[in-house]
PyMOL Python script that loads the backbone (N, CA, C, O; Angstrom):
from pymol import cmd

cmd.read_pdbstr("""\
ATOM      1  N   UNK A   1     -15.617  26.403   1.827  1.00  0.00           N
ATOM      2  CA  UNK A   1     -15.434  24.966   1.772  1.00  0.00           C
ATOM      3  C   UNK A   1     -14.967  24.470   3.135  1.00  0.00           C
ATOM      4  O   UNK A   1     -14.140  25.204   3.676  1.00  0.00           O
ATOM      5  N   UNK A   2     -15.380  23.216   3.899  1.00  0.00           N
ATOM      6  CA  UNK A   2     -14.980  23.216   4.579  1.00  0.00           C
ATOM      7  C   UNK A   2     -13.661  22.534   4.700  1.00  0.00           C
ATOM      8  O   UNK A   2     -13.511  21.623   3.885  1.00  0.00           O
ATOM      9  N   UNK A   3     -12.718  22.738   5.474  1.00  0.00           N
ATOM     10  CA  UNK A   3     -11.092  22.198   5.849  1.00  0.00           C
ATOM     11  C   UNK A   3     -10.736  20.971   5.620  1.00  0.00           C
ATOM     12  O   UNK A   3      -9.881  20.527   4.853  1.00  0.00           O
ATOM     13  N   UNK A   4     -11.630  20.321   6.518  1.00  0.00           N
ATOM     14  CA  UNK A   4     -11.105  18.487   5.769  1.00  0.00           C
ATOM     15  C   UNK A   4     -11.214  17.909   5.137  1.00  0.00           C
ATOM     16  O   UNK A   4     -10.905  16.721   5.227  1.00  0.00           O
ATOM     17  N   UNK A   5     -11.971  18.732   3.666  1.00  0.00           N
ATOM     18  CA  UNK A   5     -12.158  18.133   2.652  1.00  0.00           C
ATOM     19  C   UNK A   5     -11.203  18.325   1.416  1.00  0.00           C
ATOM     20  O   UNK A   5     -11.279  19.259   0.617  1.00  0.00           O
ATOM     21  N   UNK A   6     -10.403  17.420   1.386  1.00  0.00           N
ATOM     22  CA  UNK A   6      -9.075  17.647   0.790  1.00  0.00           C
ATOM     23  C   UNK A   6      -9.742  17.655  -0.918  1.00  0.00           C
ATOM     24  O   UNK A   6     -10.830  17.273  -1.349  1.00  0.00           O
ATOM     25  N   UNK A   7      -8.442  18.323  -1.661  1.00  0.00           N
ATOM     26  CA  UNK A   7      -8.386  18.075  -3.100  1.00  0.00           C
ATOM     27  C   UNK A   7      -8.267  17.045  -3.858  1.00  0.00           C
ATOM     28  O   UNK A   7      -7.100  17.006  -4.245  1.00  0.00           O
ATOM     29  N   UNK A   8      -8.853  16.212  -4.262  1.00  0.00           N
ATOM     30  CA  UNK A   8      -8.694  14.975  -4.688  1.00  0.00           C
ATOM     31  C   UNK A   8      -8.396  14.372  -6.083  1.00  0.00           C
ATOM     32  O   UNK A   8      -8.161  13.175  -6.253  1.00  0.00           O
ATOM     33  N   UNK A   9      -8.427  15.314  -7.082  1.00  0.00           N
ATOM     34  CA  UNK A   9      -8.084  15.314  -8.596  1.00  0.00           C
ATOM     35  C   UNK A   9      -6.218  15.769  -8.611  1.00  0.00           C
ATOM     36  O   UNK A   9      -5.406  16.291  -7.847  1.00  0.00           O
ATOM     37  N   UNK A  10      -6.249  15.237  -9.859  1.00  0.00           N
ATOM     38  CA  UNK A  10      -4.687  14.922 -10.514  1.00  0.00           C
ATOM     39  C   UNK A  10      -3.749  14.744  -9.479  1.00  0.00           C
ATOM     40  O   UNK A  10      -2.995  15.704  -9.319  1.00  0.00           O
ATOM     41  N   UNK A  11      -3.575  13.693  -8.665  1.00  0.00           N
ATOM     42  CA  UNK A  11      -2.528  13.011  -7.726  1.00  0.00           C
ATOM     43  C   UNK A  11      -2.334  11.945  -8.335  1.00  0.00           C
ATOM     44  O   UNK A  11      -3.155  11.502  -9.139  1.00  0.00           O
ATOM     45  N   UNK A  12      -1.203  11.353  -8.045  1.00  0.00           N
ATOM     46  CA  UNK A  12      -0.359  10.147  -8.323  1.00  0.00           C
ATOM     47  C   UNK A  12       0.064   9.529  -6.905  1.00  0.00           C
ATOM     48  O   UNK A  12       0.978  10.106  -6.317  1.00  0.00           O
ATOM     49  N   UNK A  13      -0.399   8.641  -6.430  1.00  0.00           N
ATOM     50  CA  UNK A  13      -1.518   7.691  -6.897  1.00  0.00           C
ATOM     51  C   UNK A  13      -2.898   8.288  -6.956  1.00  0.00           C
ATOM     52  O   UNK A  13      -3.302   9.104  -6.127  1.00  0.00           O
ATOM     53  N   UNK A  14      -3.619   7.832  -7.999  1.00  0.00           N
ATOM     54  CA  UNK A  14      -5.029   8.666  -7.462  1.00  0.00           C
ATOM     55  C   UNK A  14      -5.662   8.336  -6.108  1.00  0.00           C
ATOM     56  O   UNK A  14      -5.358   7.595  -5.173  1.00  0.00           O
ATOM     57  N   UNK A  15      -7.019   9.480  -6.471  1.00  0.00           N
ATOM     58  CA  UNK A  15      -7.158   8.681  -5.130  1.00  0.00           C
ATOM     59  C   UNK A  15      -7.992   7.474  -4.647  1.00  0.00           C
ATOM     60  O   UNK A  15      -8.478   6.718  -5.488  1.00  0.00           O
ATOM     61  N   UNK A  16      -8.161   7.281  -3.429  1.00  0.00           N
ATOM     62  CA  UNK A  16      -8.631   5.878  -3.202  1.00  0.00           C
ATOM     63  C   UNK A  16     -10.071   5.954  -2.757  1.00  0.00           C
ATOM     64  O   UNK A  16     -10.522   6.950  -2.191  1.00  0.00           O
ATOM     65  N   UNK A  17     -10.813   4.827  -3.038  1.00  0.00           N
ATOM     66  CA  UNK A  17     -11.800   4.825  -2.283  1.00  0.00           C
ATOM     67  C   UNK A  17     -12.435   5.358  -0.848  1.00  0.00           C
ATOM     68  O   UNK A  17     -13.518   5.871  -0.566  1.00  0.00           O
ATOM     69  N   UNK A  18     -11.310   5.014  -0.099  1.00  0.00           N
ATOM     70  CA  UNK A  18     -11.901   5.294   1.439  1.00  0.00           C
ATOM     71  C   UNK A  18     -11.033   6.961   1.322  1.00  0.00           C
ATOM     72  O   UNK A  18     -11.306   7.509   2.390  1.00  0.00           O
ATOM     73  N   UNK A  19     -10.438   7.603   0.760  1.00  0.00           N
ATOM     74  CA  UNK A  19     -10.312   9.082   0.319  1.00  0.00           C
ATOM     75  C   UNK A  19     -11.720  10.042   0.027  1.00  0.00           C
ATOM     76  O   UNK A  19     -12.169  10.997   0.660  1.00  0.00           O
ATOM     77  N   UNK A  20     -12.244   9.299  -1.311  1.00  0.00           N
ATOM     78  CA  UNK A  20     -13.591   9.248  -2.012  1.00  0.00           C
ATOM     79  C   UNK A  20     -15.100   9.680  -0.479  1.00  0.00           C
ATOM     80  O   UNK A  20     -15.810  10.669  -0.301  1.00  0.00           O
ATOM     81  N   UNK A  21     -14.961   8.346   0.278  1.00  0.00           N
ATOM     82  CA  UNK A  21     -16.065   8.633   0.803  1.00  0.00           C
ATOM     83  C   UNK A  21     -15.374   9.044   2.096  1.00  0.00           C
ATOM     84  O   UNK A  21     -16.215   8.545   2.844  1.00  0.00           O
ATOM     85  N   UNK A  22     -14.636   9.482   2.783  1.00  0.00           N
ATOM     86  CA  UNK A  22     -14.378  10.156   3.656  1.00  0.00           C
ATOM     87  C   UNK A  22     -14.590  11.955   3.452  1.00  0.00           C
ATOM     88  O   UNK A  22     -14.839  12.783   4.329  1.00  0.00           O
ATOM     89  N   UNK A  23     -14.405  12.146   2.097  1.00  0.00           N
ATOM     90  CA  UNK A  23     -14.587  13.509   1.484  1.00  0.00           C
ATOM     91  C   UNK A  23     -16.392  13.657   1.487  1.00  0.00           C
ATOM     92  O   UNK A  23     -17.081  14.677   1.509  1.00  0.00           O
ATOM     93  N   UNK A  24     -16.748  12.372   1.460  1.00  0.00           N
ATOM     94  CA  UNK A  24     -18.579  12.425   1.008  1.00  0.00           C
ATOM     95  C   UNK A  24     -18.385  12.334   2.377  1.00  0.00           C
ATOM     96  O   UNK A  24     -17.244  12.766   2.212  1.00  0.00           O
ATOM     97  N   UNK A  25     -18.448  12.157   3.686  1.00  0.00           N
ATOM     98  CA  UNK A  25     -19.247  11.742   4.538  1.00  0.00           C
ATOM     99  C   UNK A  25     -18.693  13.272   5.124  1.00  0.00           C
ATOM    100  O   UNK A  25     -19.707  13.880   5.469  1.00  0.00           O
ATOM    101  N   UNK A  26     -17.660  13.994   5.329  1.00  0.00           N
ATOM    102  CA  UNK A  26     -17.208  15.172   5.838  1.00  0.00           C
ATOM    103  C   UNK A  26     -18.361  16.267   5.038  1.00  0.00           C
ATOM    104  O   UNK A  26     -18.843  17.171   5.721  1.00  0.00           O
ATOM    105  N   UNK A  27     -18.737  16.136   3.667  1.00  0.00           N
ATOM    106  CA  UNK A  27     -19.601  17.313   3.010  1.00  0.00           C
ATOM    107  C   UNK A  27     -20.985  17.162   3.826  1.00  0.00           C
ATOM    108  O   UNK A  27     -21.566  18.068   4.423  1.00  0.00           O
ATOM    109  N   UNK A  28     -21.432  15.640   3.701  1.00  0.00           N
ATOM    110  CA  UNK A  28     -22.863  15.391   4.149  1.00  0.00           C
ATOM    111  C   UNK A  28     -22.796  15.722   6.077  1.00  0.00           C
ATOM    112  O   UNK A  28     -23.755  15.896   6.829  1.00  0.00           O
ATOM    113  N   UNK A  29     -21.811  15.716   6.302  1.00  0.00           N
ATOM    114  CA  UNK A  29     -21.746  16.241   7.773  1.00  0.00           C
ATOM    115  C   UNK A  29     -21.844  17.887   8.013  1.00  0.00           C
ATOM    116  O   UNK A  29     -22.233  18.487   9.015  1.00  0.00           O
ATOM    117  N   UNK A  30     -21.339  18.424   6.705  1.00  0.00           N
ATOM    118  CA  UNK A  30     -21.375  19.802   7.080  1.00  0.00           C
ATOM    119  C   UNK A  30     -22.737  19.991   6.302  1.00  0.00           C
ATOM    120  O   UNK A  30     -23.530  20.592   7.026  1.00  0.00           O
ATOM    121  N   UNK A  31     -23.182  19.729   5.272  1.00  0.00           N
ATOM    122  CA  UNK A  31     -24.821  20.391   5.008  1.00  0.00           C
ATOM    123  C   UNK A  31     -25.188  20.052   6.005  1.00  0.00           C
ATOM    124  O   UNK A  31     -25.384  21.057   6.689  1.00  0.00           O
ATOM    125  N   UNK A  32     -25.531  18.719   6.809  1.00  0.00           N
ATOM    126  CA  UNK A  32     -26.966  18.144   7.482  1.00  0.00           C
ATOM    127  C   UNK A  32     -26.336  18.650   9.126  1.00  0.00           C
ATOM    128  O   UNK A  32     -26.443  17.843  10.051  1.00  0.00           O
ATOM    129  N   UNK A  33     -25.832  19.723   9.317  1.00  0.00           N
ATOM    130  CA  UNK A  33     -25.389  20.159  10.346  1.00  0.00           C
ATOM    131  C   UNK A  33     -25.256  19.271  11.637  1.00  0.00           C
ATOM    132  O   UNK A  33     -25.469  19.750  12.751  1.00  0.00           O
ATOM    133  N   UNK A  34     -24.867  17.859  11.431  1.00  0.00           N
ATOM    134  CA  UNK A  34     -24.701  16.920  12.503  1.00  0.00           C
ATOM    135  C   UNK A  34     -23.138  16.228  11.993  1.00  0.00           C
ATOM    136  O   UNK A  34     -22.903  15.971  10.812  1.00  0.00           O
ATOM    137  N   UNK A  35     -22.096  15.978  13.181  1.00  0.00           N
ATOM    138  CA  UNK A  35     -21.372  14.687  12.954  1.00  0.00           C
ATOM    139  C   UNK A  35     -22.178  13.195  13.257  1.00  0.00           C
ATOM    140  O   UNK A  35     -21.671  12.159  12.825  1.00  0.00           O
ATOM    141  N   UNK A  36     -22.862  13.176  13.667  1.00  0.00           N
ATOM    142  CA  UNK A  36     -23.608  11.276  14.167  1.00  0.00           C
ATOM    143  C   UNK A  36     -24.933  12.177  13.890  1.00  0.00           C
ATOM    144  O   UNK A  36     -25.109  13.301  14.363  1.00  0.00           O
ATOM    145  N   UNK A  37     -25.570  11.685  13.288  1.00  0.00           N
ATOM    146  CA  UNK A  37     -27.077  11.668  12.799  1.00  0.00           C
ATOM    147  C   UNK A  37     -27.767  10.294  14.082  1.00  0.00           C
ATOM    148  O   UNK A  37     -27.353   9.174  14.382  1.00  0.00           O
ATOM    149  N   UNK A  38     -29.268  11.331  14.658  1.00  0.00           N
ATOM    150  CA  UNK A  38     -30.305   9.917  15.118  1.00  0.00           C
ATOM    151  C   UNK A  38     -30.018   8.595  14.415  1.00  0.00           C
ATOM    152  O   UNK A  38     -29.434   8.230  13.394  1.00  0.00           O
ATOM    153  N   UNK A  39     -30.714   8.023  15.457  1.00  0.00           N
ATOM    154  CA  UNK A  39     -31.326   6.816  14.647  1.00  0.00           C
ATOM    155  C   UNK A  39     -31.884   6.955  13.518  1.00  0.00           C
ATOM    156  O   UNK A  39     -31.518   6.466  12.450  1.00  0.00           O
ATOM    157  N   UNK A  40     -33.081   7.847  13.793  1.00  0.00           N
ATOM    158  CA  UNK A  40     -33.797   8.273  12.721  1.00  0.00           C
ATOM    159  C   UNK A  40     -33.592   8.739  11.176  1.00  0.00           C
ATOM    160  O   UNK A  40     -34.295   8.466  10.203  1.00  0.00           O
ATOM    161  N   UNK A  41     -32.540   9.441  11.246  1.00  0.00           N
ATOM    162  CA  UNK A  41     -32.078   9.960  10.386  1.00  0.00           C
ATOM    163  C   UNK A  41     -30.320   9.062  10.005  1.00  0.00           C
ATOM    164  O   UNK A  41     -29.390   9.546   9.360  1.00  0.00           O
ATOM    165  N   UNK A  42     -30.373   7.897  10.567  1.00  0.00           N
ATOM    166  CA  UNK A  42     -29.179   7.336  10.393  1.00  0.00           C
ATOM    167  C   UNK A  42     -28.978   6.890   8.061  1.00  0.00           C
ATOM    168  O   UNK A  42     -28.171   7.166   7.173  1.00  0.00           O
ATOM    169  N   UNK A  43     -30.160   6.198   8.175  1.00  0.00           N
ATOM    170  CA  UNK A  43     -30.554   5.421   7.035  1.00  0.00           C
ATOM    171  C   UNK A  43     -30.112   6.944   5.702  1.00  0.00           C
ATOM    172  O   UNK A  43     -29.117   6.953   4.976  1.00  0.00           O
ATOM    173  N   UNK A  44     -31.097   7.933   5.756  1.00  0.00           N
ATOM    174  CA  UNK A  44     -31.065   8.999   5.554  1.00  0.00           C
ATOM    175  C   UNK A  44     -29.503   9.443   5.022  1.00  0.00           C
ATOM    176  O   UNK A  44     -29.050   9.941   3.991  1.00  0.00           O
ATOM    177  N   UNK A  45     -28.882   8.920   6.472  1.00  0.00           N
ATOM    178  CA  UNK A  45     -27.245   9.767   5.824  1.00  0.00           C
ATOM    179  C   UNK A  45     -26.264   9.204   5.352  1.00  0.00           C
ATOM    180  O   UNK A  45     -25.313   9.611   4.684  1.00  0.00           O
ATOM    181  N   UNK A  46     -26.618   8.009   5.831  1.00  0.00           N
ATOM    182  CA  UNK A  46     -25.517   6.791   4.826  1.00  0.00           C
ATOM    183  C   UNK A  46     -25.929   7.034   3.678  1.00  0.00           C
ATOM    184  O   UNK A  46     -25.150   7.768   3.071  1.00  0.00           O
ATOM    185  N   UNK A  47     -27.046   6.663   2.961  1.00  0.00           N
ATOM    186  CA  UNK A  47     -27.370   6.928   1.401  1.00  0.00           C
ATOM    187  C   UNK A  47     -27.008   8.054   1.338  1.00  0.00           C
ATOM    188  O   UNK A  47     -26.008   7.785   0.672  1.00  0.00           O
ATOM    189  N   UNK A  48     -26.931   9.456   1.494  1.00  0.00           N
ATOM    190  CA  UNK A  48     -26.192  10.699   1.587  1.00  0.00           C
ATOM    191  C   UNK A  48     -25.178  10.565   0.937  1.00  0.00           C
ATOM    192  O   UNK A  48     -25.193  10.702  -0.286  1.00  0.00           O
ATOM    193  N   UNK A  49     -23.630  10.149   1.897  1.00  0.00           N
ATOM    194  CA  UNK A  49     -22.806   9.963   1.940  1.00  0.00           C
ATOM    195  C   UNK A  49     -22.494   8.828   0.433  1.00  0.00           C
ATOM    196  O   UNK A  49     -21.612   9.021  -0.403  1.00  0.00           O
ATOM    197  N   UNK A  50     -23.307   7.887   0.437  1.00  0.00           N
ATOM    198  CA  UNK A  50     -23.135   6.790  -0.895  1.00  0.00           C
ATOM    199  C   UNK A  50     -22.975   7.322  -2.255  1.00  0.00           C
ATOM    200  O   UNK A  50     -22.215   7.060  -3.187  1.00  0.00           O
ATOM    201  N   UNK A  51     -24.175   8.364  -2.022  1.00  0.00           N
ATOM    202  CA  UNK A  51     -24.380   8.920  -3.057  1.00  0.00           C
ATOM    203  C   UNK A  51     -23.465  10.465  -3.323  1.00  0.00           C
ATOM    204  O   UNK A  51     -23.568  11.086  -4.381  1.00  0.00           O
ATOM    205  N   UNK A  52     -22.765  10.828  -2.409  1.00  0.00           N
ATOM    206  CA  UNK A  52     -22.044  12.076  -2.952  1.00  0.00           C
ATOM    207  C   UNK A  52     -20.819  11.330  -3.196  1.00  0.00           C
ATOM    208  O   UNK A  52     -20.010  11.877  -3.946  1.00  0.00           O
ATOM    209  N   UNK A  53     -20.555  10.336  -2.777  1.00  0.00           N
ATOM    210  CA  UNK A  53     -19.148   9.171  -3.163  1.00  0.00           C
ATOM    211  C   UNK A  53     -19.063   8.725  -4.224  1.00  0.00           C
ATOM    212  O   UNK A  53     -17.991   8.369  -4.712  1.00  0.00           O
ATOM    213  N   UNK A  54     -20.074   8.658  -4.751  1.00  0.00           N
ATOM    214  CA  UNK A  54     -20.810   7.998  -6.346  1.00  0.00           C
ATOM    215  C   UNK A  54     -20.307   8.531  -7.447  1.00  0.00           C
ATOM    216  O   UNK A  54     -19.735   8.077  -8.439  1.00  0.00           O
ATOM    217  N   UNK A  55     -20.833  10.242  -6.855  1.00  0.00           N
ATOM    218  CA  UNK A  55     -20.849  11.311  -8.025  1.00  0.00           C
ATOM    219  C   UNK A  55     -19.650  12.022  -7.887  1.00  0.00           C
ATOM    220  O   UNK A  55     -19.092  12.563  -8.842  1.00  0.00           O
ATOM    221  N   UNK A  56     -19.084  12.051  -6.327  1.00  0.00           N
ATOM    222  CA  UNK A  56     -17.586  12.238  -6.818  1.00  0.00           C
ATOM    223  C   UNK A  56     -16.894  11.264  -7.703  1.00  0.00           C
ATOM    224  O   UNK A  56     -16.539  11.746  -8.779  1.00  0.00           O
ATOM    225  N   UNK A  57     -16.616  10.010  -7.509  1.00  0.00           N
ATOM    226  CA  UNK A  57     -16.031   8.705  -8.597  1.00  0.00           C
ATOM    227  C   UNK A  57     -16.139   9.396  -9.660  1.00  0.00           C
ATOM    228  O   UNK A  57     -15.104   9.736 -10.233  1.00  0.00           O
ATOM    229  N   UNK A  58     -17.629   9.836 -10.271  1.00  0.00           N
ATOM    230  CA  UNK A  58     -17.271   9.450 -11.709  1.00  0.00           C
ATOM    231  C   UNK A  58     -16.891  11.222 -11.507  1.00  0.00           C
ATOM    232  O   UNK A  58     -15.998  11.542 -12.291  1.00  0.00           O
ATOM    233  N   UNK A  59     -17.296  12.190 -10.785  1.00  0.00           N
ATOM    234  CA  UNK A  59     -17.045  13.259 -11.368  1.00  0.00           C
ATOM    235  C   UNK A  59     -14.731  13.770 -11.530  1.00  0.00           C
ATOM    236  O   UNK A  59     -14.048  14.618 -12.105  1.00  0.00           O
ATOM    237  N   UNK A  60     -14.518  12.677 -10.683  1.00  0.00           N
ATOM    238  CA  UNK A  60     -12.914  12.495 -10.637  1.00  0.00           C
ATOM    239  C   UNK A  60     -12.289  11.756 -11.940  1.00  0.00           C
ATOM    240  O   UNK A  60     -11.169  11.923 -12.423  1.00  0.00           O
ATOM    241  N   UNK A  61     -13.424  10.809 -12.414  1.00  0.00           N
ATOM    242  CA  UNK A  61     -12.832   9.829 -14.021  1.00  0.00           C
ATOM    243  C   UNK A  61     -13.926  10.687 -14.664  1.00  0.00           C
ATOM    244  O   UNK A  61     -14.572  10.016 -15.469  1.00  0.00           O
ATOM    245  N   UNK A  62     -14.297  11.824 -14.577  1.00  0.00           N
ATOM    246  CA  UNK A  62     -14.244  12.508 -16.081  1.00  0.00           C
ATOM    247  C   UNK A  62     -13.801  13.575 -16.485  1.00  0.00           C
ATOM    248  O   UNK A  62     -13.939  14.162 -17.557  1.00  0.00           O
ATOM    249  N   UNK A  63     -12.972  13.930 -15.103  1.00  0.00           N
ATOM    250  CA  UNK A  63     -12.275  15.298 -15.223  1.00  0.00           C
ATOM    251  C   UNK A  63     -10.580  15.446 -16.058  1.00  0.00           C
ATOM    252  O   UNK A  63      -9.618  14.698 -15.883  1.00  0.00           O
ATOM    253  N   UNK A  64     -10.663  16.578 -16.904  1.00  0.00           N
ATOM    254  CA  UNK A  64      -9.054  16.338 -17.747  1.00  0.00           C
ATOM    255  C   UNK A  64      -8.482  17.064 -17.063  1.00  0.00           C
ATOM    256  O   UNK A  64      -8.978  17.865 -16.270  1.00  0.00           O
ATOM    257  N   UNK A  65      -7.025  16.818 -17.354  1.00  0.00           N
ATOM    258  CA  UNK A  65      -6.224  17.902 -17.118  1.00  0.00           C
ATOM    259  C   UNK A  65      -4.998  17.238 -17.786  1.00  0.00           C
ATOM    260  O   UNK A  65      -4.737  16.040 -17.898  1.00  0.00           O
ATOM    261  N   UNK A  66      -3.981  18.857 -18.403  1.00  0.00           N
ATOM    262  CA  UNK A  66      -2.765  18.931 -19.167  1.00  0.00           C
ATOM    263  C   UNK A  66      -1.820  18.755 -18.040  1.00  0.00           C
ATOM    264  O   UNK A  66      -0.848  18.029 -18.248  1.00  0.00           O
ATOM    265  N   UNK A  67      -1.970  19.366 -16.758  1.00  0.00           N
ATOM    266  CA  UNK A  67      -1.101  19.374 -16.430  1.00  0.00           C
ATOM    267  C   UNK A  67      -0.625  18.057 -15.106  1.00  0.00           C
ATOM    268  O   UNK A  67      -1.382  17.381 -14.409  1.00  0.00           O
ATOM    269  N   UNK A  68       0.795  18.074 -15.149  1.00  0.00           N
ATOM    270  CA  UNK A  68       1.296  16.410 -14.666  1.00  0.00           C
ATOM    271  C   UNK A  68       0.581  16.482 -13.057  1.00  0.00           C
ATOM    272  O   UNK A  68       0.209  17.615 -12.750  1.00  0.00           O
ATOM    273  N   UNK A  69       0.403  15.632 -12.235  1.00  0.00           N
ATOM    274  CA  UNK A  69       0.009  14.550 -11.094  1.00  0.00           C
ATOM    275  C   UNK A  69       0.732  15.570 -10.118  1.00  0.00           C
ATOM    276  O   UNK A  69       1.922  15.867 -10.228  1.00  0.00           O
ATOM    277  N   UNK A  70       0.048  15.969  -9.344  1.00  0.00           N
ATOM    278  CA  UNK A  70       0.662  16.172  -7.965  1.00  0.00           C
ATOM    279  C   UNK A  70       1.308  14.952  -7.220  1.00  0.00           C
ATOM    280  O   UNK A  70       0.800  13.839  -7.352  1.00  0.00           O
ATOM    281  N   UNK A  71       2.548  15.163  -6.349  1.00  0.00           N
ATOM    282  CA  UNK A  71       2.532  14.263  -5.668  1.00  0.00           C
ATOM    283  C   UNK A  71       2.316  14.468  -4.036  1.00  0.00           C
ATOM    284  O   UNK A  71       2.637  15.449  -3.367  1.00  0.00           O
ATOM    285  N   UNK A  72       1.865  13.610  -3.730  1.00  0.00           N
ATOM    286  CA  UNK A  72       1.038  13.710  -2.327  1.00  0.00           C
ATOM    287  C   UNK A  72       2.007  14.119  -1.049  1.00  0.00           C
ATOM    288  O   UNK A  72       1.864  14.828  -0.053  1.00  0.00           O
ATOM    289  N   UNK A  73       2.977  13.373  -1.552  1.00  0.00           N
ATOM    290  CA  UNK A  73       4.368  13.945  -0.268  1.00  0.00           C
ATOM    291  C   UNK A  73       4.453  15.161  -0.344  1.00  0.00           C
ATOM    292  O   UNK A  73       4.170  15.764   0.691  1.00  0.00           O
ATOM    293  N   UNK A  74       4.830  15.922  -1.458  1.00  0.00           N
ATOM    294  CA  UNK A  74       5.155  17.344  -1.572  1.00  0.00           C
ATOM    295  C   UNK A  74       3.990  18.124  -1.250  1.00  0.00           C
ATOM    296  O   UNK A  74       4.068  19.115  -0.524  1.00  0.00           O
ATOM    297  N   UNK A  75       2.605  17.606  -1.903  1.00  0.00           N
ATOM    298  CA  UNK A  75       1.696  18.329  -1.369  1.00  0.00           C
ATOM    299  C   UNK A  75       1.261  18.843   0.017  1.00  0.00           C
ATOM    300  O   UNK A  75       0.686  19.888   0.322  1.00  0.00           O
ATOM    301  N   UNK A  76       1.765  17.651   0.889  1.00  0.00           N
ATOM    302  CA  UNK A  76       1.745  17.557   2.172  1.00  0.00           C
ATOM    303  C   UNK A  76       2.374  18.585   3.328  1.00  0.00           C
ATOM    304  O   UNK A  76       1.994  19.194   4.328  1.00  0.00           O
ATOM    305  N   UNK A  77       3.777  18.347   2.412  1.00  0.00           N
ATOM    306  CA  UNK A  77       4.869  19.039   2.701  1.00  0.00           C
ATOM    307  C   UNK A  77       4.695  20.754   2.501  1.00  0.00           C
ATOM    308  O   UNK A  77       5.334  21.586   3.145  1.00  0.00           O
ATOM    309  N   UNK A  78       4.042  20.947   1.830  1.00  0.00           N
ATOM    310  CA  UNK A  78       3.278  22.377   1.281  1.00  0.00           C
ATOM    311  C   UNK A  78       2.623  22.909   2.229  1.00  0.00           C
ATOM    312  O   UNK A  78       2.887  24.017   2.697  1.00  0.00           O
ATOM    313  N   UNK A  79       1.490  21.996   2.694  1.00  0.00           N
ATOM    314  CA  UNK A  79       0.722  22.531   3.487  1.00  0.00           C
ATOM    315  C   UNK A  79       1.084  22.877   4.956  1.00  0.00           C
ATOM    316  O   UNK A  79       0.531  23.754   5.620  1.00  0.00           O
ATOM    317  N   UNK A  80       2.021  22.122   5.341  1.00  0.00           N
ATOM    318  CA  UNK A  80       2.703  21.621   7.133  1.00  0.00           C
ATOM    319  C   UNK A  80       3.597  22.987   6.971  1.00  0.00           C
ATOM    320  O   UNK A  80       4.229  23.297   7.981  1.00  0.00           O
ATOM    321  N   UNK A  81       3.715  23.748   5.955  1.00  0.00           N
ATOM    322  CA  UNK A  81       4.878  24.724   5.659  1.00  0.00           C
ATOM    323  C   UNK A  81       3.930  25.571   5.870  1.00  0.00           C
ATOM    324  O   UNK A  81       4.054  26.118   6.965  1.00  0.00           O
ATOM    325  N   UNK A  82       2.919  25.950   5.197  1.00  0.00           N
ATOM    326  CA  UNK A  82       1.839  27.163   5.556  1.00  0.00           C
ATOM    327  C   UNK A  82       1.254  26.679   6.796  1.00  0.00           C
ATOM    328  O   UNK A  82       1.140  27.583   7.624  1.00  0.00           O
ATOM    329  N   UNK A  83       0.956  25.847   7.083  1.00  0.00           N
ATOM    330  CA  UNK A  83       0.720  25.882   8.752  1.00  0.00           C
ATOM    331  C   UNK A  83       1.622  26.719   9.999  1.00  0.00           C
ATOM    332  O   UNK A  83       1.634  27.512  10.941  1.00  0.00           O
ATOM    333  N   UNK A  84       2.284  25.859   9.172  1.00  0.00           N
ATOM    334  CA  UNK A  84       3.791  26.498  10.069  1.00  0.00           C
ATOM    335  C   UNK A  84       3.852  28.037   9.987  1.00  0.00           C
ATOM    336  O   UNK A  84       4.295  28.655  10.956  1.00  0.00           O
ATOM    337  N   UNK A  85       3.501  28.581   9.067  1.00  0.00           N
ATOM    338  CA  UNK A  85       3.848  29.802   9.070  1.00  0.00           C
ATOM    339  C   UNK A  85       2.459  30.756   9.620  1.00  0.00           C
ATOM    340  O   UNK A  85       2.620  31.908  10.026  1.00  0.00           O
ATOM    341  N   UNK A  86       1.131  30.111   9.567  1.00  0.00           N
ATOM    342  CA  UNK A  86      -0.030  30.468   9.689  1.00  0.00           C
ATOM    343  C   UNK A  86      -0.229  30.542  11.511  1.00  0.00           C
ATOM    344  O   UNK A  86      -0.878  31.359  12.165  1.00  0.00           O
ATOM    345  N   UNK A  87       0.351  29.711  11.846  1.00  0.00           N
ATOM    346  CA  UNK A  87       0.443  29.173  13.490  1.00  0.00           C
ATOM    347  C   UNK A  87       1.634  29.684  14.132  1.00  0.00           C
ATOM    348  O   UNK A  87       1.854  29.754  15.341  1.00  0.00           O
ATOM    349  N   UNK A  88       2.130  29.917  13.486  1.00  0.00           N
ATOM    350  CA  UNK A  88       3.921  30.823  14.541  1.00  0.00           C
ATOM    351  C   UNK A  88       3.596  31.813  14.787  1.00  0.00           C
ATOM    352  O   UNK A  88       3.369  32.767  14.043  1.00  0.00           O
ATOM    353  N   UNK A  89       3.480  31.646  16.692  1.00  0.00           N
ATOM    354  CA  UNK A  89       3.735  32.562  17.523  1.00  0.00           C
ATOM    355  C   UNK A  89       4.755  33.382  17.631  1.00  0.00           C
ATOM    356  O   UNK A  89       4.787  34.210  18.541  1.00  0.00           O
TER     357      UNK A  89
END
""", "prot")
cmd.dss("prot")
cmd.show_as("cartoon", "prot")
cmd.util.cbc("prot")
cmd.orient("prot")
């Protein structure tokens, strides 16, 4: 998977739109092996991107879960901790 595509199910607050397609435009960047697509292929990757934003939405409002909401601070805080420990020289 690639790195900047964060986890986006059971958080409090959920998540947001520009979350949503920032996650679609990072996937459609790593299949179509370009960050900036031609001209040509501009049209091409916006609908891309629209459409994996789409099917994430609903695939995020139809997913269950028992267990309670992450919260985003701590989650954060989680990760800057395994960094930390992943990156110490």
């Amino acid at each position: 998977m690639c790195r900047n595509i964060r986890p986006l199910h059971n958080f409090e607050p959920p998540a947001t739109g520009d979350e949503v397609t920032a996650a679609a435009l990072q996937y459609v960047r790593k299949v179509s092996g370009t960050a900036k697509p031609s001209k040509a292929n501009q049209e091409a990757f916006d609908r891309a991107v629209a459409e994996v934003a789409h099917a994430t939405r609903h695939l995020l409002e139809d997913l269950v879960t028992t267990a309670p909401p992450k919260d985003r601070e701590v989650e954060a805080e989680k990760a800057r901790a395994r960094a930390a420990l992943r990156y110490a020289r």
